[in-house]
C-alpha positions in Angstrom: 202.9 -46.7 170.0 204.9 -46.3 173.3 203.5 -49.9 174.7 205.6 -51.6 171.3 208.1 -50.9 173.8 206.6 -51.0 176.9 205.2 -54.7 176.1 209.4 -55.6 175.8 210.6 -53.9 178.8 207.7 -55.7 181.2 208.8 -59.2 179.5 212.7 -58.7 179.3 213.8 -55.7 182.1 217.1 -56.9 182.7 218.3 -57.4 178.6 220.3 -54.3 177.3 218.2 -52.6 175.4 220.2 -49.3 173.9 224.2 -48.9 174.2 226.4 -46.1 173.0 230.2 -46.1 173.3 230.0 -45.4 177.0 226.9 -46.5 178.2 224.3 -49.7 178.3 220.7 -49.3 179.3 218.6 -52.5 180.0 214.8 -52.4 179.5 213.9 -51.5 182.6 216.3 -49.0 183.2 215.2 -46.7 179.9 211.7 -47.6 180.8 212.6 -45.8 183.8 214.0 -42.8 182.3 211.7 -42.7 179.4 208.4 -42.0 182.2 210.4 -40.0 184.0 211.0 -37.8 181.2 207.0 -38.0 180.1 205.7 -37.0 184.0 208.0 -34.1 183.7 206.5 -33.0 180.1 202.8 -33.8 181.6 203.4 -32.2 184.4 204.0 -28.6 182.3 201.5 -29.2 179.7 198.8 -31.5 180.8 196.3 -33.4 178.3 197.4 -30.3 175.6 198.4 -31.3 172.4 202.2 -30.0 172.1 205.3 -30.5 169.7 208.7 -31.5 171.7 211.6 -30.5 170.1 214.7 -32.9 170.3 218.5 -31.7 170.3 220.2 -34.3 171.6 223.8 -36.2 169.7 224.0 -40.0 169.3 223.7 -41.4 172.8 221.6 -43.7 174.7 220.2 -40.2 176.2 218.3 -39.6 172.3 216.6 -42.9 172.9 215.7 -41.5 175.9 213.9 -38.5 174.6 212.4 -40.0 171.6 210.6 -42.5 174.5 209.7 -40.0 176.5 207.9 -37.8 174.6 206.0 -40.9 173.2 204.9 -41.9 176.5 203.9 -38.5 177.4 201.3 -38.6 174.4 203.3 -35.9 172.1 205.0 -35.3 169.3 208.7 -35.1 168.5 210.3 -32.7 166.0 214.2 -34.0 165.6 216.4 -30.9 166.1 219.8 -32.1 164.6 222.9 -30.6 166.5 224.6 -30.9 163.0 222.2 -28.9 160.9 222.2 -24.9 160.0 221.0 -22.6 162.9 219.1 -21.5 160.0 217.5 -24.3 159.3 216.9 -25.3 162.6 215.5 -22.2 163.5 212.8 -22.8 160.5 211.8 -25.9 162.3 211.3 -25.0 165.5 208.9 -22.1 164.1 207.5 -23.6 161.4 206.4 -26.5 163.9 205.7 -24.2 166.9 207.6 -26.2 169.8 206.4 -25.8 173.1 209.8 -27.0 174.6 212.8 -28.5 173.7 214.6 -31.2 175.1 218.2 -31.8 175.3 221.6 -33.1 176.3 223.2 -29.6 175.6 222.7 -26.0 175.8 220.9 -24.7 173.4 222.0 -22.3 169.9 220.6 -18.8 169.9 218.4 -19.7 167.6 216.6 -22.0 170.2 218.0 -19.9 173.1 214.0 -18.8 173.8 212.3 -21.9 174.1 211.5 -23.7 177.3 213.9 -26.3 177.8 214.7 -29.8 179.9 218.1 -30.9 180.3 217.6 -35.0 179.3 220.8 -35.4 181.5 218.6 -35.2 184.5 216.8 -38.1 184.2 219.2 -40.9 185.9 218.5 -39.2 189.5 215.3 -38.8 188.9 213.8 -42.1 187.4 213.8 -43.6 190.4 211.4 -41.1 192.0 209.0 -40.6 189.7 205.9 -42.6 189.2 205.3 -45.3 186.5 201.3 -45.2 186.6 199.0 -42.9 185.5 200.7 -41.8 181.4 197.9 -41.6 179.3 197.2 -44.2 176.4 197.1 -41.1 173.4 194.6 -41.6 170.5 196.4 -43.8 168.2 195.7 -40.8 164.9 197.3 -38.1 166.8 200.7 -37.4 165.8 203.4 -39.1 166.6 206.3 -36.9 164.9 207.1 -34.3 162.4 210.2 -35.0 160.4 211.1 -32.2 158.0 212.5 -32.7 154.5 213.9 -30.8 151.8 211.7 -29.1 149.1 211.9 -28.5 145.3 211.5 -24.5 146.8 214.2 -24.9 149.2 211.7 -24.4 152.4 211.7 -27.5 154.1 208.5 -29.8 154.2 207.4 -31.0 157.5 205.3 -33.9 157.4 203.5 -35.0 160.2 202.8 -38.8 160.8 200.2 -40.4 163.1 201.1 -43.2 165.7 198.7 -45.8 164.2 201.0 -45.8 161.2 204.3 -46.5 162.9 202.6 -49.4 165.1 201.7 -50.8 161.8 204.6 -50.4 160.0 206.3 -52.0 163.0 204.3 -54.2 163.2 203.7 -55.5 159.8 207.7 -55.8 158.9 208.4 -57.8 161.9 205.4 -60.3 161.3 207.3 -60.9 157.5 211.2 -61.3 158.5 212.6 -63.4 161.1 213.7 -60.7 163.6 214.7 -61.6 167.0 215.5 -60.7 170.8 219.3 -61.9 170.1 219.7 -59.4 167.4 221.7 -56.2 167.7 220.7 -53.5 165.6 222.4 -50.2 164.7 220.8 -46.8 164.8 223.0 -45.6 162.0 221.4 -42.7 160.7 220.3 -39.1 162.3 216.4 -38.9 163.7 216.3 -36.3 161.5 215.7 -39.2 158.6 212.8 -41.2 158.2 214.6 -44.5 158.7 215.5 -43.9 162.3 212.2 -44.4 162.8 212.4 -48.0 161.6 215.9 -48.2 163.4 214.6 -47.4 166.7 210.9 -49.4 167.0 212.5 -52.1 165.3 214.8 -52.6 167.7 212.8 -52.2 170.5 209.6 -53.5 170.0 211.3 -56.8 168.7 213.5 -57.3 172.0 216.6 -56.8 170.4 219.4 -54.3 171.6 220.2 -51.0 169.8 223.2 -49.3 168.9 223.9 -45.8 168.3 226.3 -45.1 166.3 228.4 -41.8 166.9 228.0 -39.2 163.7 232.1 -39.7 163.6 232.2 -43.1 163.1 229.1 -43.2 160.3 231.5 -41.0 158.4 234.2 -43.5 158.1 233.7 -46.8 157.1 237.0 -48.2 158.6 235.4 -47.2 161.8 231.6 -48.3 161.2 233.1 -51.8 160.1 234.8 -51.6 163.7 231.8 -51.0 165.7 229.7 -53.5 163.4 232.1 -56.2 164.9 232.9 -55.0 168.1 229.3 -54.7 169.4 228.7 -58.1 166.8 225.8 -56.2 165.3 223.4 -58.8 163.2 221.1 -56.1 161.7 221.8 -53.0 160.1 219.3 -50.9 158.1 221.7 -48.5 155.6 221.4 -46.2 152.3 222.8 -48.0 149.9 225.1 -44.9 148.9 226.6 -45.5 151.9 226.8 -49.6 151.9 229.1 -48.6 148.9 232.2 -47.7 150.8 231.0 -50.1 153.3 231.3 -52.9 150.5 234.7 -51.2 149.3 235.9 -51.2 153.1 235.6 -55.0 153.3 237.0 -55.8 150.2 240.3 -53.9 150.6 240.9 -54.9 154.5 239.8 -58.3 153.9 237.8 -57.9 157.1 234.4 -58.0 157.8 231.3 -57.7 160.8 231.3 -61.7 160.9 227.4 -61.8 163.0 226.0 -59.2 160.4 222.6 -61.4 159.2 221.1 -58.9 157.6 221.0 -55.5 156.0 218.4 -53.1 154.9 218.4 -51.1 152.5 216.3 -48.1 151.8 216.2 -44.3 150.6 218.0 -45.4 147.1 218.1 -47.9 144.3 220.7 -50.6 144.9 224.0 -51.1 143.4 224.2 -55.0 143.1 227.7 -54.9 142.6 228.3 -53.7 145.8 226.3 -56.7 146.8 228.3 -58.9 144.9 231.4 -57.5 146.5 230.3 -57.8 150.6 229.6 -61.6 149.3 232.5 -62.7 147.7 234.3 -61.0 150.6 232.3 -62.0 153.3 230.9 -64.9 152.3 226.4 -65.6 151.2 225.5 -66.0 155.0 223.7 -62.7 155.1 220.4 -61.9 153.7 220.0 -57.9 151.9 216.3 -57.1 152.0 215.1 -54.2 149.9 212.8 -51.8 150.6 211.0 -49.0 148.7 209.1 -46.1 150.6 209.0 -42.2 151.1 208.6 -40.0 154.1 204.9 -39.3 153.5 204.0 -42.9 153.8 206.2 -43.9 156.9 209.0 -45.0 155.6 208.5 -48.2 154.4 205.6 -49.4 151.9 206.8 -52.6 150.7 209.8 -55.1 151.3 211.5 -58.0 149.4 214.9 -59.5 150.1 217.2 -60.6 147.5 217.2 -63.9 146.5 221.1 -65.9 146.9 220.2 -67.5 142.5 220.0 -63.8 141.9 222.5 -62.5 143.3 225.0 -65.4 141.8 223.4 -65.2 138.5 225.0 -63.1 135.3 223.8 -60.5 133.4 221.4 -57.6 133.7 221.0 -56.7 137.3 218.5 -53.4 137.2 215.1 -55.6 137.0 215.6 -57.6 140.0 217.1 -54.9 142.4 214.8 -52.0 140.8 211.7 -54.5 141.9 209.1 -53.0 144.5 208.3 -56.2 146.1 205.4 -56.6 148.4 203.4 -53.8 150.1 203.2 -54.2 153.7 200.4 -55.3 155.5 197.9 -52.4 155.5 199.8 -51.2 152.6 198.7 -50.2 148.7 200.4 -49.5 146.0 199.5 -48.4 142.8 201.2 -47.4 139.5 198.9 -44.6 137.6 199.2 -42.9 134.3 198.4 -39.4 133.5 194.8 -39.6 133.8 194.8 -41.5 137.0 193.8 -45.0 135.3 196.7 -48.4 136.6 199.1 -48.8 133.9 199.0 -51.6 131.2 201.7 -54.2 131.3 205.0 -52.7 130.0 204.2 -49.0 130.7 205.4 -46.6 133.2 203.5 -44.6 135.2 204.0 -42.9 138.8 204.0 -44.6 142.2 200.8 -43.6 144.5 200.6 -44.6 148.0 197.0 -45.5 149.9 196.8 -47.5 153.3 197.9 -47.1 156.7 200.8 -45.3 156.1 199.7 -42.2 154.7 200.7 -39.2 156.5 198.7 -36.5 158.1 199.8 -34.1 155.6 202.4 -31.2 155.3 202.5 -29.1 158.3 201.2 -25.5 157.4 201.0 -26.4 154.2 197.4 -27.0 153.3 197.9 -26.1 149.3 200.9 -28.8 149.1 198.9 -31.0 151.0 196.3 -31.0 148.4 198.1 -31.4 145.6 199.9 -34.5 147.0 197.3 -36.6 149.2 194.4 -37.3 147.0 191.5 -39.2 147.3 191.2 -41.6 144.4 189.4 -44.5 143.1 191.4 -46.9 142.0 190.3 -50.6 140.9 187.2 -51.4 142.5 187.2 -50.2 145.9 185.9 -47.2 147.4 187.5 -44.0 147.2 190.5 -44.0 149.4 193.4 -41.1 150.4 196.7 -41.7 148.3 200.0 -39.9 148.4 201.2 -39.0 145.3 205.3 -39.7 145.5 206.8 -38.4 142.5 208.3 -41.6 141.6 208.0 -43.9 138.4 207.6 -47.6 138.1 207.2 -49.9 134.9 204.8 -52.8 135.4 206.8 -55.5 134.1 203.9 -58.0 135.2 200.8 -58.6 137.0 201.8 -57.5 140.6 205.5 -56.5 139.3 206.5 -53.3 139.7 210.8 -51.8 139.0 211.7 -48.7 139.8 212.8 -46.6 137.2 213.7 -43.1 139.0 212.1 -39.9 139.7 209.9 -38.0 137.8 211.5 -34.6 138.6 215.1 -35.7 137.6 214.0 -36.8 134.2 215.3 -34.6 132.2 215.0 -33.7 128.0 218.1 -33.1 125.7 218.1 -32.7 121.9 214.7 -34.4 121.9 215.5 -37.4 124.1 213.8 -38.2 127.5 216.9 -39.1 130.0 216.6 -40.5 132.9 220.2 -39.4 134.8 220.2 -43.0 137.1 220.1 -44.9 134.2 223.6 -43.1 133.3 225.0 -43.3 136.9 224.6 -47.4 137.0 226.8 -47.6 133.8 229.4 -45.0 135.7 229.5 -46.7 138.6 230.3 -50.6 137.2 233.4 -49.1 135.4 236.0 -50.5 137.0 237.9 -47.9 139.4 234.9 -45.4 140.0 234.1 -45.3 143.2 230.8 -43.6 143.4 229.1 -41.1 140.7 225.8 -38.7 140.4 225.0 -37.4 137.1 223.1 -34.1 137.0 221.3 -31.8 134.6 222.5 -28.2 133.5 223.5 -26.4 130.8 226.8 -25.6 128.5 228.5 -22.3 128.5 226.9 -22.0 125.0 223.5 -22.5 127.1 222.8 -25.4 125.7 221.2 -28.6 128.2 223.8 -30.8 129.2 224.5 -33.4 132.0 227.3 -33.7 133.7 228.6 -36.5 135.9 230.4 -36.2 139.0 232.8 -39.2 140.4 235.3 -39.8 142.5 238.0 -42.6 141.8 240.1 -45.0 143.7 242.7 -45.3 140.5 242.9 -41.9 139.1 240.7 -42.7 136.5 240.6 -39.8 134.1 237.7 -37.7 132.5 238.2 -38.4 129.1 238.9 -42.0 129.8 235.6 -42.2 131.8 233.8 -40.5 128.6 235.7 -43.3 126.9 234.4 -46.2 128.9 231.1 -44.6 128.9 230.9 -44.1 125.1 231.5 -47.9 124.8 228.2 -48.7 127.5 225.5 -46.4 126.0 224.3 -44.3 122.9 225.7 -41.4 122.0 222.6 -39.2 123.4 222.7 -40.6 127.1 227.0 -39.8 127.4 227.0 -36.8 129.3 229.2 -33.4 128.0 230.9 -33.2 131.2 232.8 -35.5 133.3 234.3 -34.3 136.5 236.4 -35.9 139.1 236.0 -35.3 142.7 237.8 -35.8 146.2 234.5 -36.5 147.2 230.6 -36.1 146.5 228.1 -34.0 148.5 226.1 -35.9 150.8 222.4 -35.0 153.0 222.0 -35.4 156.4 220.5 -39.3 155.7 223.4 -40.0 153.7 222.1 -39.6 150.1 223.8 -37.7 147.1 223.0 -34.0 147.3 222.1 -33.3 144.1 221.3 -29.7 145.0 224.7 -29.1 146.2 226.3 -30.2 142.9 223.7 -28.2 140.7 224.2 -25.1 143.1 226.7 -25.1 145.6 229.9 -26.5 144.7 233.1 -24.4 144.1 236.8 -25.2 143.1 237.8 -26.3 145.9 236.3 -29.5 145.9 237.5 -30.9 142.9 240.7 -33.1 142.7 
């Protein structure tokens, strides 16, 4: 996994490879400091296998670290400076950390563990040796990235090298990417897509960004530092491309070398699409992706075509389609009894191939119960991951989205499916973003409720209003409430946990 890198850094030394707002590091140079970093870690630990824990903040020094403890032949655990000590003293347990490193000192909850300051690395570099790093066995694990669970302990789920070389691998074979492209690393190594962010980057030759946590919360200032570091690929939730979109239209300016953006983690909002474009102008390309943290992020790709995205009417079939699995890749859509689903049924999204995780760490019962080994279509049995996610097959090798099988929800009879409700919300002219959950009525009695937040003071029951006039009478939700602003996660998604559980007065308008 490390020589994705390596390869770039022998061929291109002197091209920047990773900037923050105060520093730029060439190939060479974080080649340098990445081995100096992994002879300090094998010096201490030797051919053992041992988790690294990372708490570092958004700098060129993360980079760094994540680099490092590749090269050394170990696995990283992200450590988030912004998460609960709580939660990140769970992690560090749960994953049994033989060190830490970081840019900082550390919390009390971490205040035990062995620890190397990443900060040392620029006198050292120099010094240390480049030879001798081992080449690791391409299924050990490459890192564990924790997420959250329908129990409320988190999950972590350990992924091998072999899979991220592949998914690497396979996405930059399909897309044009390039050593004159400047990427962003926009979201926390905490989230799956980082994963993408970084590799990508760097095994393609281009140069990375990394974007301060302050500026990702603004999108006044990430529209800045899209243009001032003239940024040309940005991988992005498409929650947060929202208020990107909405940024753009109301300034009227716009990242002008921006070629292409990701999306992943969430279904797409075409409109917001529609609104970059007619701002911005058709010169950039929006590539989709669908994929889950268990399978490495990505399992298949397509990118939006520019007759779609000029053409009228129904937008959920073409932006809810799965597109292609990756090379190495398989997808399949199962019903109930574990048989592909006819055309025009809908049955849940399993995942075989390359891609599949090691499993959940400590966790041997949840790891049964989601990685199977199935038969599916002719071939041999094979190990699946079971993601929780429907599809319909609307043709032979067509597969859209159609939402998650835990939020599906039943009221007076009716099987609702709450993002089915929050597309409608969110095209009404003047709401701004929306999540529609599931809970009940002071009477007891199920009821959904939708959440939003407004740029034009758009009331409740004129929303219900609008609504009414979208959709039947069972799929209007009893509850409408505005909001200064919507819970997000960490990775930038709606935190529907939060609005179930955790929200008080304060936070509404």
């Amino acid at each position: 996994m490390y020589s994705l890198f390596r390869d770039q850094a022998t061929k291109r030394g002197t091209h920047p490879a990773v900037r923050d707002e105060q520093r730029t590091l060439s190939y060479a140079e974080l080649a340098d400091r990445a081995e100096a970093l992994a002879a300090s870690l094998r010096e201490r630990f030797g051919d053992d296998d041992v988790r690294i824990g990372l708490y570092c903040g958004r700098t060129v020094d993360l980079v760094t670290a994540v680099l490092g403890v590749a090269a050394a032949g170990y696995t990283y655990v992200p450590l988030d400076p912004v998460y609960p000590e709580s939660r990140l003293d769970f992690m560090a347990r749960d994953s049994g950390l033989a060190a830490v490193v970081s840019d900082r000192a550390l919390p009390a909850v971490l205040a035990g563990t062995d620890v190397l300051r990443i900060d040392a690395y620029d006198r050292e570099a120099a010094a240390r040796p480049r030879e001798g790093l081992p080449e690791p066995s391409p299924d050990s694990t490459a890192y564990i990235i924790y997420t959250s669970g329908s129990t409320g302990r988190p999950k972590g789920v350990a992924v091998r090298r072999r899979s991220v070389a592949a998914l690497v691998g396979g996405v930059l074979d399909g897309y044009d990417f390039g050593t004159e492209d400047v990427w962003t690393l926009l979201h926390s190594y905490c989230f799956d897509v980082s994963v993408w962010e970084m590799w990508g980057a760097l095994a393609s030759g281009a140069t990375l960004v990394v974007v301060p946590t302050e500026v990702v919360r603004s999108p006044r200032a990430t529209i800045d530092l899209l243009t001032r570091h003239r940024v040309t690929v940005m991988s992005v939730v498409p929650t947060v491309f929202r208020y990107l979109a909405a940024q753009v239209r109301a300034s009227g300016r716009w990242p002008s070398t921006l070629r292409r953006v990701v999306f992943g983690g969430e279904a797409v909002d075409v409109a917001d699409v529609r609104i970059w474009r007619e701002t911005a102008g058709s010169h950039c390309e929006f590539m989709n992706t669908y994929g889950i943290t268990e399978i490495t992020v990505y399992a298949s790709t397509r990118t939006f075509s520019d007759a779609e995205l000029d053409a009228s009417g129904d937008d959920r079939a073409f932006a809810a389609e799965l597109g292609r699995p990756i090379p190495g890749w398989e997808i399949a859509v199962l019903d109930d009894e574990g048989v592909p689903v006819a055309l025009g049924e809908t049955g849940e999204i399993w995942v075989a191939g390359v891609g599949v995780a090691v499993g959940y760490v400590n966790r041997p019962d949840l790891t049964a119960e989601r990685f199977r080994m199935l038969e599916v279509g002719d071939g041999p049995p094979r190990l699946f991951y079971r993601s929780g996610d429907l599809a319909l097959r609307a043709a032979e090798e067509t597969y859209h989205f159609v939402g998650r099988a835990d939020h599906q929800v039943k009221i007076n009879g009716f099987r609702i499916e709450p993002g089915e409700i929050e597309v409608v919300v969110r095209g009404i002219p003047g709401v701004l973003d929306a999540v529609v959950t599931a809970g009940s009525s002071r009477r007891g009695e199920p009821m959904l409720t939708t959440h939003y937040t407004t740029e034009s003071g758009l009331t409740p029951e004129r929303l219900r209003e609008l609504v009414a006039a979208e959709m039947p009478a069972h799929l209007v939700p009893g509850a409408f409430v505005r909001m200064t602003d919507l819970p997000r996660t960490a990775s930038g998604k709606s935190d529907r946990r939060a609005l179930s559980e955790d929200l008080t007065e304060s936070r509404f308008a």
